[in-house]
DSSP file (Angstrom, degrees, kcal/mol; ACC not computed):
  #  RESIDUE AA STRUCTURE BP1 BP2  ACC     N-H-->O    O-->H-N    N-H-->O    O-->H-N    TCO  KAPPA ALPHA  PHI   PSI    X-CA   Y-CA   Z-CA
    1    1 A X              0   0    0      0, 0.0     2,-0.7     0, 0.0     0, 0.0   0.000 360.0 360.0 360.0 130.9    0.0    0.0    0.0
    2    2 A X        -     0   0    0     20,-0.0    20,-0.0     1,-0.0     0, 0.0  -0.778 360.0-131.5-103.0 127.7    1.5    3.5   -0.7
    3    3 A X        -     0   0    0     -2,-0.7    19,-1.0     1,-0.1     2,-0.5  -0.235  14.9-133.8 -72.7 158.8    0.9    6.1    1.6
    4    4 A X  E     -A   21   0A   0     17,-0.1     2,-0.4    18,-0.1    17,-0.2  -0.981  18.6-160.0-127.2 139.9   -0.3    9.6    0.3
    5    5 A X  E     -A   20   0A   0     15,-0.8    15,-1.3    -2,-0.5     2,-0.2  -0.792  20.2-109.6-110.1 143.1    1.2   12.6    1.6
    6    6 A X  E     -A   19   0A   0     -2,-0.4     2,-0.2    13,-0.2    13,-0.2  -0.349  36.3-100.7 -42.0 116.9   -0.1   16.1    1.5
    7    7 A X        -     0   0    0     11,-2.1     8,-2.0    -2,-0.2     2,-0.5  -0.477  36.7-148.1 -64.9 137.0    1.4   19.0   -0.8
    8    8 A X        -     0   0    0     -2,-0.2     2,-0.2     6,-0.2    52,-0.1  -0.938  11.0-162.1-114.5 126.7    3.5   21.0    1.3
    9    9 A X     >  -     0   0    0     -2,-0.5     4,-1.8     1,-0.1     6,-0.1  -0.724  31.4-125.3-108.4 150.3    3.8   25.1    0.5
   10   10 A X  T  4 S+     0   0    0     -2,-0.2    -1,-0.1     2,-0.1    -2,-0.0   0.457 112.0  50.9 -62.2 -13.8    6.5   26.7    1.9
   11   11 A X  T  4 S+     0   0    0      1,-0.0    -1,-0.1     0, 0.0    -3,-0.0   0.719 123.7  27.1 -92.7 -36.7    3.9   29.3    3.6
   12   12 A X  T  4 S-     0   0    0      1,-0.2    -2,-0.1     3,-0.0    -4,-0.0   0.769  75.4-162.0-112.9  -4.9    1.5   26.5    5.1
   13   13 A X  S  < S+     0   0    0     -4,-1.8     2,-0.2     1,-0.1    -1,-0.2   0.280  81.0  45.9  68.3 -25.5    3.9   23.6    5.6
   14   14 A X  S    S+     0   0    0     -6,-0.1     2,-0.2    -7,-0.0    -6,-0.2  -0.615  71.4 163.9-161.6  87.5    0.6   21.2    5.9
   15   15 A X        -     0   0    0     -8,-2.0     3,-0.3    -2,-0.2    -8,-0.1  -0.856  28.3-164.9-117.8-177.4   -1.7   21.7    3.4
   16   16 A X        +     0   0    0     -2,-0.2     3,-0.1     1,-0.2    -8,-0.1   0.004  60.4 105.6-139.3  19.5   -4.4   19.5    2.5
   17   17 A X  S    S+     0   0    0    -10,-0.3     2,-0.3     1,-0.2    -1,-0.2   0.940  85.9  28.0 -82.3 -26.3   -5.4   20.9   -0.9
   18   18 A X        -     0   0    0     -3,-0.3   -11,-2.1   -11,-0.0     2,-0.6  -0.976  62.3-155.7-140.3 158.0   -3.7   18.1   -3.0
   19   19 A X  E     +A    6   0A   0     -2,-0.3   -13,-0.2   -13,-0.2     2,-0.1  -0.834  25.2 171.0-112.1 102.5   -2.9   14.4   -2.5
   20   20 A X  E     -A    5   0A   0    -15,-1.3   -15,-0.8    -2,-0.6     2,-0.5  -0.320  38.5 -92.4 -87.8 176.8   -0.3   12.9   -4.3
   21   21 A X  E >>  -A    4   0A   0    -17,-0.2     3,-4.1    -2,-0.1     4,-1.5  -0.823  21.9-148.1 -75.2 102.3    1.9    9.7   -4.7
   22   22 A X  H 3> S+     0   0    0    -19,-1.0     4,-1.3    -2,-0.5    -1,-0.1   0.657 104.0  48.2 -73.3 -15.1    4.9   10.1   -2.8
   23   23 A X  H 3> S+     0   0    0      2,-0.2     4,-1.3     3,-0.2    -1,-0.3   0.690 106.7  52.4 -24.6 -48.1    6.4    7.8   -5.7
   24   24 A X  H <> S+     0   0    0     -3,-4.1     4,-6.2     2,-0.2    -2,-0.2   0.953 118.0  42.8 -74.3 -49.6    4.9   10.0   -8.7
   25   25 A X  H  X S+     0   0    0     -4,-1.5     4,-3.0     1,-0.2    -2,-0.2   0.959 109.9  51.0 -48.7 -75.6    6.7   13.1   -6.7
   26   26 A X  H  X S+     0   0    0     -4,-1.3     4,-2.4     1,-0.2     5,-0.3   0.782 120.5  40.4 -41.3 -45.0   10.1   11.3   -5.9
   27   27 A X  H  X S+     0   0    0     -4,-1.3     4,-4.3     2,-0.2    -1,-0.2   0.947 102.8  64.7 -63.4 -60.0   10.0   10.5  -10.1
   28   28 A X  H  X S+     0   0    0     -4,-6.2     4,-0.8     1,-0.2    -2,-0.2   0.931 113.6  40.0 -29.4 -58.0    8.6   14.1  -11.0
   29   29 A X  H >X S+     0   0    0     -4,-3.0     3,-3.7     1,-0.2     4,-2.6   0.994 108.3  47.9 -64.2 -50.7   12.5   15.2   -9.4
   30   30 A X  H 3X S+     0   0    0     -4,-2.4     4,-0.9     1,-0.3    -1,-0.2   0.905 116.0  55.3 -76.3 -15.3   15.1   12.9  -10.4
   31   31 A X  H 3< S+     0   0    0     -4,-4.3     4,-0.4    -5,-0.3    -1,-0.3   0.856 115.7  36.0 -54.0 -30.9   13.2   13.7  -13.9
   32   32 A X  H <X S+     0   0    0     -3,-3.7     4,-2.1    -4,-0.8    -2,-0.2   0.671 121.8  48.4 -88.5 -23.1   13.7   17.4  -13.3
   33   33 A X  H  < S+     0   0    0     -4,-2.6     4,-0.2     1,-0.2    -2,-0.2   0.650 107.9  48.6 -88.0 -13.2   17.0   16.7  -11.8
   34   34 A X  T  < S+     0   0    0     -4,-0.9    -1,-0.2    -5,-0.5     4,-0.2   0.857 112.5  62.8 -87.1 -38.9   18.4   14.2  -14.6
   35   35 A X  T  4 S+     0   0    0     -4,-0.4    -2,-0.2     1,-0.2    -3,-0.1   0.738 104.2  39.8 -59.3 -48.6   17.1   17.4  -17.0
   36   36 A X  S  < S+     0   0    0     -4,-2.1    -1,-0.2     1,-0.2     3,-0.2   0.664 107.3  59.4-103.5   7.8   19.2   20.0  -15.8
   37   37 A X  S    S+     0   0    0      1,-0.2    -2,-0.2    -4,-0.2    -1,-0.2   0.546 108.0  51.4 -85.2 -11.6   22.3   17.9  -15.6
   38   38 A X  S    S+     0   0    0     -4,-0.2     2,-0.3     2,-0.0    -1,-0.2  -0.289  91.8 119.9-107.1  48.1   21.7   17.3  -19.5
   39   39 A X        +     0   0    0     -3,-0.2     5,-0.0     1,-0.1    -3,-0.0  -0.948  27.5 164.6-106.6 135.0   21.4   21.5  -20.0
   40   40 A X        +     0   0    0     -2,-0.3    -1,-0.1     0, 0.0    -4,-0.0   0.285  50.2 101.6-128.8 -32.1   23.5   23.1  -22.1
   41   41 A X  S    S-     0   0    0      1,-0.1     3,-0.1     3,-0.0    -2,-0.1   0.427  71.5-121.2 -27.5 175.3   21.2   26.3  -22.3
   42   42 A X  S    S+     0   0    0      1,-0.2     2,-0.6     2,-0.0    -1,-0.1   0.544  86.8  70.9-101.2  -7.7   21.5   29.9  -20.4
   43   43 A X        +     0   0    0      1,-0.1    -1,-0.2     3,-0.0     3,-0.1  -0.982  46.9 179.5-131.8 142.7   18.3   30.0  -18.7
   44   44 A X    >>  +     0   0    0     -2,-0.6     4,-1.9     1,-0.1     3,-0.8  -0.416  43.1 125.0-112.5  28.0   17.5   27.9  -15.8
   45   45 A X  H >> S+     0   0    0      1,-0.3     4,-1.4     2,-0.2     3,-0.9   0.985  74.1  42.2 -63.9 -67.6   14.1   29.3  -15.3
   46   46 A X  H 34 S+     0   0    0      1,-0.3    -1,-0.3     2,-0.2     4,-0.2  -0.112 109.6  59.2 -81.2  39.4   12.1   26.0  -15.4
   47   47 A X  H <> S+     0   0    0     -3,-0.8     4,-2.3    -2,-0.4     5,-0.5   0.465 108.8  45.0 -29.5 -69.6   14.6   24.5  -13.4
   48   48 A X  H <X S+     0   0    0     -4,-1.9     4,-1.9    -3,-0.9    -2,-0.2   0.876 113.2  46.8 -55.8 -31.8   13.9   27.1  -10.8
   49   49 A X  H >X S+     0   0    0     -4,-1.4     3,-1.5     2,-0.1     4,-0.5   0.998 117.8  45.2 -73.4 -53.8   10.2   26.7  -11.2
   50   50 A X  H >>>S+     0   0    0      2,-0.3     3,-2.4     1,-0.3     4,-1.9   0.893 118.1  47.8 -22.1 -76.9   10.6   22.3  -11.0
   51   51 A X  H 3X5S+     0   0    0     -4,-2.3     4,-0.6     1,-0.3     5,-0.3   0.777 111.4  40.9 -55.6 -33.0   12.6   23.1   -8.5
   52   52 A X  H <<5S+     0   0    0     -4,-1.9    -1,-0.3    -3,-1.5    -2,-0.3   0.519 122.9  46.9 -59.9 -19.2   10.0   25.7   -6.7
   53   53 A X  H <<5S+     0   0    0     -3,-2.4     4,-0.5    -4,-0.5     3,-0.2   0.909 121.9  30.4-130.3 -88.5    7.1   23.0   -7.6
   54   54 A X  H  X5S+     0   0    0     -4,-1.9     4,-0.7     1,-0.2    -3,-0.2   0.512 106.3  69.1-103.4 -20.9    8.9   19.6   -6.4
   55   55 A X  H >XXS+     0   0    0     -5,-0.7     3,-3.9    -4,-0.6     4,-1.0   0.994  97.3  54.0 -65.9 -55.6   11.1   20.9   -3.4
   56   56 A X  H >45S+     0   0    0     -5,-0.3     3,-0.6     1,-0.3     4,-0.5   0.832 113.1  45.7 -64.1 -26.1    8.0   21.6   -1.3
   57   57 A X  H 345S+     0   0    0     -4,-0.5    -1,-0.3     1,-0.2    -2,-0.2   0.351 103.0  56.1-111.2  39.2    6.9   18.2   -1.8
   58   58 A X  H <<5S+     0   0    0     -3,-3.9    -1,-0.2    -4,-0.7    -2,-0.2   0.497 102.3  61.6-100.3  -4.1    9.8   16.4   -1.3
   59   59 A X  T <X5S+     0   0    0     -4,-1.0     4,-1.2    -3,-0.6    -2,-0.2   0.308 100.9  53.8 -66.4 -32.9    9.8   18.1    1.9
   60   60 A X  H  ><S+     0   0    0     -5,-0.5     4,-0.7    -4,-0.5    -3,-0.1   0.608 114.2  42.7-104.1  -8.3    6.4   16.5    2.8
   61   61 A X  H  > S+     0   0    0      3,-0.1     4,-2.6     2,-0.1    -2,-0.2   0.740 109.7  48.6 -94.5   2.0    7.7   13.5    2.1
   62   62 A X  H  > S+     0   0    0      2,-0.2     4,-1.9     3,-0.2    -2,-0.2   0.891 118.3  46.2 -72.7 -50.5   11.0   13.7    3.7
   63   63 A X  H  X S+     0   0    0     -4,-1.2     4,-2.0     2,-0.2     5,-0.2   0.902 109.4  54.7 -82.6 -40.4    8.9   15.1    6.9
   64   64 A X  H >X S+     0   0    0     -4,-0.7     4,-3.0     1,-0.2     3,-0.8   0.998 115.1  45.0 -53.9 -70.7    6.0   12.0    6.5
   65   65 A X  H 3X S+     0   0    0     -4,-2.6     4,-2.1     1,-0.2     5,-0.3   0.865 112.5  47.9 -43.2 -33.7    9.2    9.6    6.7
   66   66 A X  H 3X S+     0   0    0     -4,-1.9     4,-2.8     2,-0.2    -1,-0.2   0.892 108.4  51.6 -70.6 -34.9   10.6   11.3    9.4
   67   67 A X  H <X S+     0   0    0     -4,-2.0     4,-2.0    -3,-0.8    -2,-0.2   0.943 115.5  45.5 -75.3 -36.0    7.2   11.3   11.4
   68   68 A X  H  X S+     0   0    0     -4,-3.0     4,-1.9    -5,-0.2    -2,-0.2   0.835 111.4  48.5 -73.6 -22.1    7.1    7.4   10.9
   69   69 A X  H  X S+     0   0    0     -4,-2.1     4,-3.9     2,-0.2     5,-0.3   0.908 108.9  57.9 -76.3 -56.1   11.0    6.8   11.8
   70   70 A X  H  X S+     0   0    0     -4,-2.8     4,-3.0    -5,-0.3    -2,-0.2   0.812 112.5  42.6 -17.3 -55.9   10.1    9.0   15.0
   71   71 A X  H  X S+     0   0    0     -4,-2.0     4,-2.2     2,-0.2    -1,-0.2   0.876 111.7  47.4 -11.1 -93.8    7.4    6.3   15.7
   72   72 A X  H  X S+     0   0    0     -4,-1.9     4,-1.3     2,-0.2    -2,-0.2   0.649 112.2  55.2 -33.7 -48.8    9.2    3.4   15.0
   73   73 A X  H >X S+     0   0    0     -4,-3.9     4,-2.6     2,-0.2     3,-1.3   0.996 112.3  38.1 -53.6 -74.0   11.7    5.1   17.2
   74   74 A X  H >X>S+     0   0    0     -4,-3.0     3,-1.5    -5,-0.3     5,-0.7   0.976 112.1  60.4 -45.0 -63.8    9.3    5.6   20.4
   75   75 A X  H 3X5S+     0   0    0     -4,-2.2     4,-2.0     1,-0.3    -1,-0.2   0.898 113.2  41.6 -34.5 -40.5    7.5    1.7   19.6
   76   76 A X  H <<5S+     0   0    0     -4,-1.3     4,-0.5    -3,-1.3    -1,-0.3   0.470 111.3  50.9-114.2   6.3   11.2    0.3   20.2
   77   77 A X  H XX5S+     0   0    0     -4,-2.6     4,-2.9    -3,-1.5     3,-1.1   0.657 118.9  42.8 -69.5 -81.0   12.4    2.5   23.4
   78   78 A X  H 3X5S+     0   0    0     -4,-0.6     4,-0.9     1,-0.3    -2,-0.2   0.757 114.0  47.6 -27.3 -50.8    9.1    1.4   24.9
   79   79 A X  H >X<S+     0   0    0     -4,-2.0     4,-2.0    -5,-0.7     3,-1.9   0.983 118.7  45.2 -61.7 -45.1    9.5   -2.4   23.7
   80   80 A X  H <> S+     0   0    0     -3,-1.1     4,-1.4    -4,-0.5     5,-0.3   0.885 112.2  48.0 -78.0 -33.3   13.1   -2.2   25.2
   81   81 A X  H 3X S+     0   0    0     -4,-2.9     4,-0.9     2,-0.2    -1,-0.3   0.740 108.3  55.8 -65.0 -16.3   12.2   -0.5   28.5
   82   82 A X  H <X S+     0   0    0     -3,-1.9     4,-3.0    -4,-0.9    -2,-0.2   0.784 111.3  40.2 -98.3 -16.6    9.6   -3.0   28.9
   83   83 A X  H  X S+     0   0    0     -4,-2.0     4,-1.2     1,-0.2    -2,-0.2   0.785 113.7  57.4 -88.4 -12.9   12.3   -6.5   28.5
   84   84 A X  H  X S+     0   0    0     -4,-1.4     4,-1.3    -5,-0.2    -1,-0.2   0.850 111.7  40.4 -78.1 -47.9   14.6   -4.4   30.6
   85   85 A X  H  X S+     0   0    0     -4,-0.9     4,-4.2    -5,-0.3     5,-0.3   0.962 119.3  47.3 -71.9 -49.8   11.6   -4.3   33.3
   86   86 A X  H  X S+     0   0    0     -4,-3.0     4,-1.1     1,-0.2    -2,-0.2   0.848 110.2  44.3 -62.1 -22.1   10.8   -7.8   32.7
   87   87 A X  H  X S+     0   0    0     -4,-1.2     4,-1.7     2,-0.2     5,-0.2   0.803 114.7  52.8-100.3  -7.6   13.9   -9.5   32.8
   88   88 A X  H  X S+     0   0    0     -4,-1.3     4,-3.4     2,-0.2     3,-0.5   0.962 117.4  48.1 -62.9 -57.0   14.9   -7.0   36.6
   89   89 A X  H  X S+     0   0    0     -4,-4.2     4,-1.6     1,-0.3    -1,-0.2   0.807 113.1  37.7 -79.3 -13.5   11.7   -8.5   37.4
   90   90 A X  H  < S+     0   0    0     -4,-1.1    -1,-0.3    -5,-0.3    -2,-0.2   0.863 116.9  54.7 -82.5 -20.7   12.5  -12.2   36.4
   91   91 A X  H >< S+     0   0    0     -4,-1.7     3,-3.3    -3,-0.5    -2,-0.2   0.984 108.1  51.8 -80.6 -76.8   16.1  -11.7   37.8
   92   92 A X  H 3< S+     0   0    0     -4,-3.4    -1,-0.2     1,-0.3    -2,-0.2   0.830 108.4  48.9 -29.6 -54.2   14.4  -10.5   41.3
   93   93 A X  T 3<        0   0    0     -4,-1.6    -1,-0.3     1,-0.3    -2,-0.2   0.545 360.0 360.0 -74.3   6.1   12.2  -13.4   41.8
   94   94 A X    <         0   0    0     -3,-3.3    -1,-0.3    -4,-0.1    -2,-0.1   0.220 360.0 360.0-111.5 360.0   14.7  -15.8   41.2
Protein backbone atom coordinates (compact mmCIF):
# COMPACT_ATOMS: atom_id res chain seq x y z
CA UNK A 1 0.00 0.00 0.00
CA UNK A 2 1.52 3.47 -0.74
CA UNK A 3 0.88 6.10 1.55
CA UNK A 4 -0.32 9.55 0.28
CA UNK A 5 1.22 12.58 1.57
CA UNK A 6 -0.10 16.06 1.53
CA UNK A 7 1.41 19.01 -0.78
CA UNK A 8 3.50 21.01 1.32
CA UNK A 9 3.82 25.15 0.51
CA UNK A 10 6.53 26.74 1.94
CA UNK A 11 3.87 29.32 3.57
CA UNK A 12 1.52 26.53 5.09
CA UNK A 13 3.88 23.61 5.65
CA UNK A 14 0.61 21.16 5.88
CA UNK A 15 -1.68 21.73 3.39
CA UNK A 16 -4.38 19.46 2.45
CA UNK A 17 -5.36 20.94 -0.92
CA UNK A 18 -3.68 18.06 -3.04
CA UNK A 19 -2.90 14.36 -2.49
CA UNK A 20 -0.32 12.94 -4.34
CA UNK A 21 1.88 9.73 -4.73
CA UNK A 22 4.86 10.11 -2.79
CA UNK A 23 6.42 7.85 -5.74
CA UNK A 24 4.88 9.99 -8.72
CA UNK A 25 6.69 13.14 -6.69
CA UNK A 26 10.12 11.30 -5.86
CA UNK A 27 9.98 10.49 -10.08
CA UNK A 28 8.64 14.13 -10.98
CA UNK A 29 12.48 15.15 -9.43
CA UNK A 30 15.10 12.91 -10.41
CA UNK A 31 13.21 13.68 -13.87
CA UNK A 32 13.73 17.39 -13.30
CA UNK A 33 17.04 16.66 -11.77
CA UNK A 34 18.42 14.23 -14.59
CA UNK A 35 17.05 17.43 -16.98
CA UNK A 36 19.15 20.00 -15.83
CA UNK A 37 22.32 17.85 -15.56
CA UNK A 38 21.67 17.31 -19.46
CA UNK A 39 21.37 21.46 -20.03
CA UNK A 40 23.52 23.08 -22.14
CA UNK A 41 21.24 26.34 -22.26
CA UNK A 42 21.49 29.88 -20.45
CA UNK A 43 18.32 29.96 -18.66
CA UNK A 44 17.48 27.90 -15.76
CA UNK A 45 14.11 29.26 -15.29
CA UNK A 46 12.14 26.02 -15.39
CA UNK A 47 14.63 24.45 -13.36
CA UNK A 48 13.85 27.09 -10.82
CA UNK A 49 10.17 26.74 -11.21
CA UNK A 50 10.59 22.32 -10.96
CA UNK A 51 12.56 23.09 -8.46
CA UNK A 52 10.05 25.66 -6.73
CA UNK A 53 7.14 22.97 -7.64
CA UNK A 54 8.86 19.60 -6.40
CA UNK A 55 11.10 20.85 -3.45
CA UNK A 56 8.03 21.63 -1.26
CA UNK A 57 6.90 18.22 -1.79
CA UNK A 58 9.76 16.40 -1.27
CA UNK A 59 9.75 18.09 1.92
CA UNK A 60 6.42 16.47 2.77
CA UNK A 61 7.70 13.50 2.15
CA UNK A 62 10.97 13.67 3.70
CA UNK A 63 8.91 15.11 6.92
CA UNK A 64 5.97 11.95 6.49
CA UNK A 65 9.25 9.55 6.70
CA UNK A 66 10.59 11.35 9.42
CA UNK A 67 7.20 11.33 11.44
CA UNK A 68 7.10 7.41 10.88
CA UNK A 69 11.02 6.75 11.84
CA UNK A 70 10.08 9.03 15.04
CA UNK A 71 7.39 6.30 15.68
CA UNK A 72 9.23 3.40 15.03
CA UNK A 73 11.72 5.06 17.21
CA UNK A 74 9.28 5.59 20.35
CA UNK A 75 7.45 1.72 19.62
CA UNK A 76 11.21 0.26 20.22
CA UNK A 77 12.38 2.54 23.41
CA UNK A 78 9.06 1.39 24.89
CA UNK A 79 9.48 -2.41 23.67
CA UNK A 80 13.13 -2.20 25.15
CA UNK A 81 12.23 -0.52 28.46
CA UNK A 82 9.56 -3.00 28.86
CA UNK A 83 12.25 -6.48 28.50
CA UNK A 84 14.65 -4.38 30.63
CA UNK A 85 11.62 -4.34 33.26
CA UNK A 86 10.77 -7.80 32.68
CA UNK A 87 13.92 -9.46 32.83
CA UNK A 88 14.94 -6.98 36.55
CA UNK A 89 11.74 -8.45 37.38
CA UNK A 90 12.50 -12.19 36.36
CA UNK A 91 16.09 -11.65 37.77
CA UNK A 92 14.38 -10.47 41.32
CA UNK A 93 12.17 -13.41 41.76
CA UNK A 94 14.67 -15.78 41.16
Amino acid sequence: MVKKVKKVTPKTVKSTKVVKNPAEIIKSFQELIGDAERFNGTSYKRFHRGILKHGPEMLGITKAILEELEKAIKVINNFNKEAEKGSKDGNESK
